[in-house]
C-alpha positions, 0 to 999 in steps of 0.5 A: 500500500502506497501512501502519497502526500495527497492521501495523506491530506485526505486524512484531514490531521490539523491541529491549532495551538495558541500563539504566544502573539494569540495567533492560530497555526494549521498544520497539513499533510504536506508538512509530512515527509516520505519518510513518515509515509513509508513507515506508516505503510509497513505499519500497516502491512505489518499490524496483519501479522498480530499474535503470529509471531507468539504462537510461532515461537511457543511452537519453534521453542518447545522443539527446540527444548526438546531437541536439546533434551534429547541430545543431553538426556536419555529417552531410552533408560531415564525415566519418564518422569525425570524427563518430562519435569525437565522438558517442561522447566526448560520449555517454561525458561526459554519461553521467558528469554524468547517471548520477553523480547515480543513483550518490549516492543508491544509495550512501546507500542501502546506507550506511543498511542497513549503519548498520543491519544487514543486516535492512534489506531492501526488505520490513523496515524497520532499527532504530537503537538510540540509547540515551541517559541524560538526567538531570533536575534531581533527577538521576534518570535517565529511560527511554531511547528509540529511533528505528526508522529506514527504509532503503527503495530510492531510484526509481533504485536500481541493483542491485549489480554494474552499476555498476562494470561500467559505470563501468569500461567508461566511464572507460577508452574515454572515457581511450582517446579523450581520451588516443590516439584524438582528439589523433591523428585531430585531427593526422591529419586537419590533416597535410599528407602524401599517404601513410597511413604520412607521415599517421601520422608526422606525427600521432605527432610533433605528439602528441608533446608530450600523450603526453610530459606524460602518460608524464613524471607516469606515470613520476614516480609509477611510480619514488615507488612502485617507491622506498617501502619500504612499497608494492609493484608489482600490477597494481592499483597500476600502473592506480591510478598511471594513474588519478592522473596523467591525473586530476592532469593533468585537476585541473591545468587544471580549477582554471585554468578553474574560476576564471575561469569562477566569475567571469566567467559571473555577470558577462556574464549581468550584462553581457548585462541592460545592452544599451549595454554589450553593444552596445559591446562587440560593436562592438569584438570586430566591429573586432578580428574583422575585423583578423584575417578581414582576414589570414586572407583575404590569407593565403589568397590567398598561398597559393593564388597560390602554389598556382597557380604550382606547378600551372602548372609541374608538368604532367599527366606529371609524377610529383608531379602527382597531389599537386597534385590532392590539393592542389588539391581542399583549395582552396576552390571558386572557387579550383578552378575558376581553377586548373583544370588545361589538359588540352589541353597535353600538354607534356612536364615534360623538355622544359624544364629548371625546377625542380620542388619537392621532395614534402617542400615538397609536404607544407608546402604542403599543410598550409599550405593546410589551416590556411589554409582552416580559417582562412579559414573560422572567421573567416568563419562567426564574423564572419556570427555576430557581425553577427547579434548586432549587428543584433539588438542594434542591433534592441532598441535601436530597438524599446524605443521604438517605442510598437507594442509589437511587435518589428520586425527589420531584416532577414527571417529565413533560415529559415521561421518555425516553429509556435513563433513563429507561434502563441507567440512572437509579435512582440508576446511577442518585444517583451515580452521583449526589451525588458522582461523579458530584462535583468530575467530576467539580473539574477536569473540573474546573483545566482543564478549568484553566490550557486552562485559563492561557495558552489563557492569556499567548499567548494572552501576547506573540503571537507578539514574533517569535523567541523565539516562546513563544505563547504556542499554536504555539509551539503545533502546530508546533511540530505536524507540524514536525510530519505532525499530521494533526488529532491532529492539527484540533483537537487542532484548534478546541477545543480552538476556541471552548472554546474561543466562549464558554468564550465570548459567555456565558458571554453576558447571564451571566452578569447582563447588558445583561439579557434581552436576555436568552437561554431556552431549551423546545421551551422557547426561545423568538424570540428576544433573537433568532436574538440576539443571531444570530447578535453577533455570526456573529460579534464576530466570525470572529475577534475571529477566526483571533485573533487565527490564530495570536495565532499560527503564522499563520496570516502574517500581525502579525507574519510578516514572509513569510509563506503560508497564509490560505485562512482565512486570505486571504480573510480578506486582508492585514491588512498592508494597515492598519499599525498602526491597525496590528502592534498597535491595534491588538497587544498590546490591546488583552494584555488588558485582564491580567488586566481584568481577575485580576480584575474578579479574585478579583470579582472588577466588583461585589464589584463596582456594589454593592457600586453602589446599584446593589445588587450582590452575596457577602457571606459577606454581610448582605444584601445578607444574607437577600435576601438569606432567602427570596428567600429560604422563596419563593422556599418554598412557591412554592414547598407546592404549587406544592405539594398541585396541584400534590397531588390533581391530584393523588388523582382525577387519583387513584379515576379514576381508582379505580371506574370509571369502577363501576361508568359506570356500575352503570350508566347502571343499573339506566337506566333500573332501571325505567322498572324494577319498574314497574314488581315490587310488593309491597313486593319488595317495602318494601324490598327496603325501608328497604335496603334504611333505612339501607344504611344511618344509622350511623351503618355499617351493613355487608350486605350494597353494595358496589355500594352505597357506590361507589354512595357517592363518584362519584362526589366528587373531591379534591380541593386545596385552592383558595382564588378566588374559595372560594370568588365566591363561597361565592357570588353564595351561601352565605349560604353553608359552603364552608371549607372543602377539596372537592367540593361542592355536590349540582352536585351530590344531585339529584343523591344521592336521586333519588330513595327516 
């Protein structure tokens, strides 16, 4: 649709004003520019777009949910329940970050038609009357002019009504899971009672602590409002309190996060671009990480000794031995079938006075050998991980060198190539990046994330000041708020909260405290890292996403100016009920994190820890040095192992397909061999005999045939080294030489001399 200056004066906008002279002034269409016109006419196009854009995204981010659920979890041995809580805590938080951006832009909109009246409607366009005297050096005043302002509807305008309906719906089951559902499936799920009801008693008591921490801020706040002269008890106010106190909780631990992650991400994308430093650093978490697998490991095998010793005492009679069954399937599976219970021995458990533990210790036991699993198998997939990051890094360093300008890895991948690496990344792609543009690429990234850093910490600082507006993400917003840019304004909303949740989500799996939860992609993802994962992103989104609203002046409670609210916001309340926390607490301590990120800066945190006797990664120090050498001692080991077990499966693979198929054929002919000796004579006999006494001479005559060459070789297999192998093959045959690099041939013998 075309809009011309004559259909602009169709419209009919004028407006008087009274001169300070008491003159009158009429504005036309003509005083429009092109530029208005043109804009008024993609408002128009795109007000047909209403309440799309929501339905879209609600759709597009519940698989993309799903897509990462099913590449950090497993569908196929999680269970249901796990899975589904975790699926729905993420949907709900990633629709917070991707619906908030549509929320903005919507809320600006209504802004303008309230700056402008109610006549700003999708098909009229509103006029701001700016009346203004200007003097001139002879002091005479000149016409005063106006500016016919547009309000046309955003691509993703959100029709009234909807939004607070969803927000609502959003916040309360994402604070029902965070705050009861998750804690108490997580507790539920590592309880060691056999019951349902010892399940739930276990699970409330170890909750104990979250609900108390809540319940304890609740209750403070409940008595400052109960205590004010000026504010009484209504519903309103009691949801309003609850809102406060999980946010405060949720502000809380955000600023602690927020101001090592504002840090430390820049600086290990930084890191990352200088390989020997990452190379370096790998090794030592290699050497650490095998200290502690190296414990989870003994540990383990306490408990299960432990384990067995009880499953031997109790027997198939005894009333507490279906809790050794419930126990023994937590065991992993080698374990089970060691201990697997003799069904032959009927004896009775009161033929003999022993003393049978109680189903209290029962209940300790088994939750000691979930932990001990649990344990086992985190160090276990962290460990396959970080030899994965070493030989790859260990690659790079090789292949910056090589003169092919092709990547060689070390070692063949797991998975089949897909059509992405066969057709675009080629090794030759691979080389180019790896070796040249990656650290480049990370250097920029680096100053990008650095420059993001500064300007959070910045606004962080001086969002509570209006005028002058010196929070830098205000004034972006506000300029592409003259402009009515509603793409730029969600995209720049999205992009920060992005990179907030990335700086205080990634925190939590980089600190050392935190590592008994991890993030593995392929499935490797434990069910408890899962709820989680699940639990904090539900308690920290919503205080993060309010904490930016402030940022940009769009939360009134902070900014204190008569603005239209977002629905957002709406829905959080007044946090004026609440005076001391929205004019204190909400904006003096998110200043807190200048000096947490000085601190992280200067590394404060390591050095302490490292006083303390928490080994940390410090490039001047001597015992980092030596960790450093173990761990690369360790990758050493673990990459001739792999070396050795790949080598002897392209051997057995080439031997397969260079003689399986003559291996078959020759197998066909020595099953007819025997009617084939009864026609034969004498002569035919001596013949073969002749043959065979030429087959195994020392000398190599030119006539021997292939086959019986091939009939040496059928059975023989490589064999790598196993101390294990070796000791039971010792014990089976105490007078066979078992050095050697093949297995034994005795399968093979009767074979070899059939026809002799």
């Amino acid at each position: 649709m075309e809009l011309s200056r004559e259909n602009l004066k169709s419209v009919g906008l004028t407006w008087a004003a009274k001169h300070s002279f008491g003159e009158r002034t009429e504005v036309s269409g003509h005083q429009l520019t092109e530029r208005r016109a043109r804009v008024y006419a993609r408002g128009l196009q795109r007000g047909r777009m209403s309440g799309a854009a929501l339905g879209i995204e609600i759709v597009v981010v519940f698989f993309l949910a799903l897509f990462l659920l099913h590449r950090y979890g497993d569908f196929r041995r999680q269970q249901r329940m796990v899975l589904f809580g975790t699926l729905l805590a993420w949907y709900l938080c990633f629709l917070i970050v991707f619906i908030l951006p549509l929320d903005v832009s919507t809320t600006i909109y209504k802004q303008c038609k309230i700056d402008n009246g109610e006549q700003a409607t999708i098909g009229l366009p509103a006029v701001t009357s700016a009346i203004s005297n200007q003097t001139t050096t002879n002091s005479t005043a000149l016409p005063t002019t106006s500016v016919l302002k547009v309000c046309y509807k955003p691509w993703s305008y959100i029709p009234d009504g909807i939004m607070p309906v969803f927000w609502r719906v959003v916040y309360w089951t994402s604070q029902c899971l965070t705050w009861l559902l998750l804690p108490f499936m997580q507790s539920y799920a590592r309880s060691g009672g056999f019951s349902i009801t010892g399940k739930i008693k276990t699970a409330l008591i170890e909750n104990a602590i979250y609900y108390g921490t809540y319940l304890l801020i609740f209750g403070s706040l409940l008595i400052y409002v109960a205590v004010h002269p000026q504010l009484r008890l209504s519903w309103y106010e009691l949801q309003t309190i609850g809102i406060t106190a999980a946010n405060t909780w949720g502000l809380f631990l955000l600023v602690l996060l927020l101001g090592y992650g504002l840090v430390e991400i820049p600086r290990s994308y930084w890191n990352s671009s200088c390989r020997g430093h990452l190379l370096m650093k790998t090794y030592f978490k290699a050497a650490k990480l095998m200290t502690e697998k190296a414990d989870s490991e003994e540990n383990l095998e306490d408990i299960m000794e432990e384990v067995r010793k009880i499953s031997e005492a109790i027997k198939y009679n005894h009333p507490l031995r279906k809790y050794i069954d419930t126990i023994l399937r937590k065991c992993p599976v080698e374990y089970q079938e060691k201990m697997g219970r003799n069904m032959d021995d009927y004896e009775d458990f009161d033929d003999k006075q022993n003393t049978y533990p109680s189903e209290k210790s029962l209940v300790k036991l088994h939750k000691q050998v979930i932990y001990a699993v649990q344990r086992h198998n985190r160090t276990r997939v962290q460990w396959q991980i970080l030899l994965e990051q070493a030989f790859h890094l260990e690659d790079v360093a090789k292949n910056e060198i090589s003169s092919s300008r092709q990547f060689v890895h070390s070692f063949a991948p797991a998975e089949p190539a897909s059509w992405f690496a066969r057709y675009i990344y080629t090794p030759t792609v691979e080389w180019y990046w790896e070796c040249l543009l990656r650290q480049w690429f990370y250097r920029a990234l680096a100053v990008v994330l650095s420059l993001f850093s500064v300007a959070v910490v910045w606004s962080e600082c001086t969002f509570f000041s209006i005028r002058p507006v010196l929070s830098l993400f205000a004034v972006f917003i506000q300029l592409a708020e003259r402009d009515y840019n509603y793409l730029y304004i969600e995209m720049a909303c999205f992009i920060t909260i992005f990179f907030l949740c990335t700086c205080v989500y990634s925190t939590v799996f980089r600190i050392r405290v935190f590592n008994y939860y991890y993030f593995a992609s392929h499935h490797q993802t434990d069910a408890y890292s899962l709820q989680f994962s699940g639990m904090l992103f539900c308690r920290l989104t919503p205080p993060l996403c309010l904490n930016f609203l402030g940022l940009i002046h769009m939360d009134s409670a902070i900014s204190h100016q008569k603005k239209e609210q977002t629905a957002y916001t709406s829905i959080m309340g007044s946090m004026r009920v609440l005076s001391f926390i929205a004019n204190g607490f909400y904006i003096y301590y998110p200043m807190l994190i200048l000096l947490l990120c000085i601190a992280t800066y200067f590394s404060l945190g390591t050095r302490c820890l490292n006083l303390l006797g928490f080994q940390q990664f410090m490039g001047d120090n001597n015992m980092t040095s030596d960790l450093m050498d173990e761990g690369k001692e360790l990758i050493r080991r673990e990459r001739r192992k792999r070396q050795r077990v790949e080598d002897g499966e392209n051997r057995r693979r080439e031997w397969k397909e260079r003689y399986g198929n003559q291996r078959d054929e020759y197998s066909t002919r020595n099953r007819s061999a025997p009617a084939e000796l009864k026609e034969t004579n004498y002569s035919d006999t001596v013949n073969a005999n002749v043959n065979r006494q030429a087959k195994y001479s020392r000398s190599g005559g030119t006539g021997r045939p292939e086959r019986d060459r091939i009939e040496l070789l059928q059975d023989a297999e490589p064999l790598d080294f196993n101390a294990e192998t070796a000791s039971d093959d010792l014990e089976l045959e105490s007078g066979r030489h078992t050095g050697g690099r093949y297995l034994s041939m005795s399968s093979s013998r009767s074979r070899i001399f059939d026809d002799v």
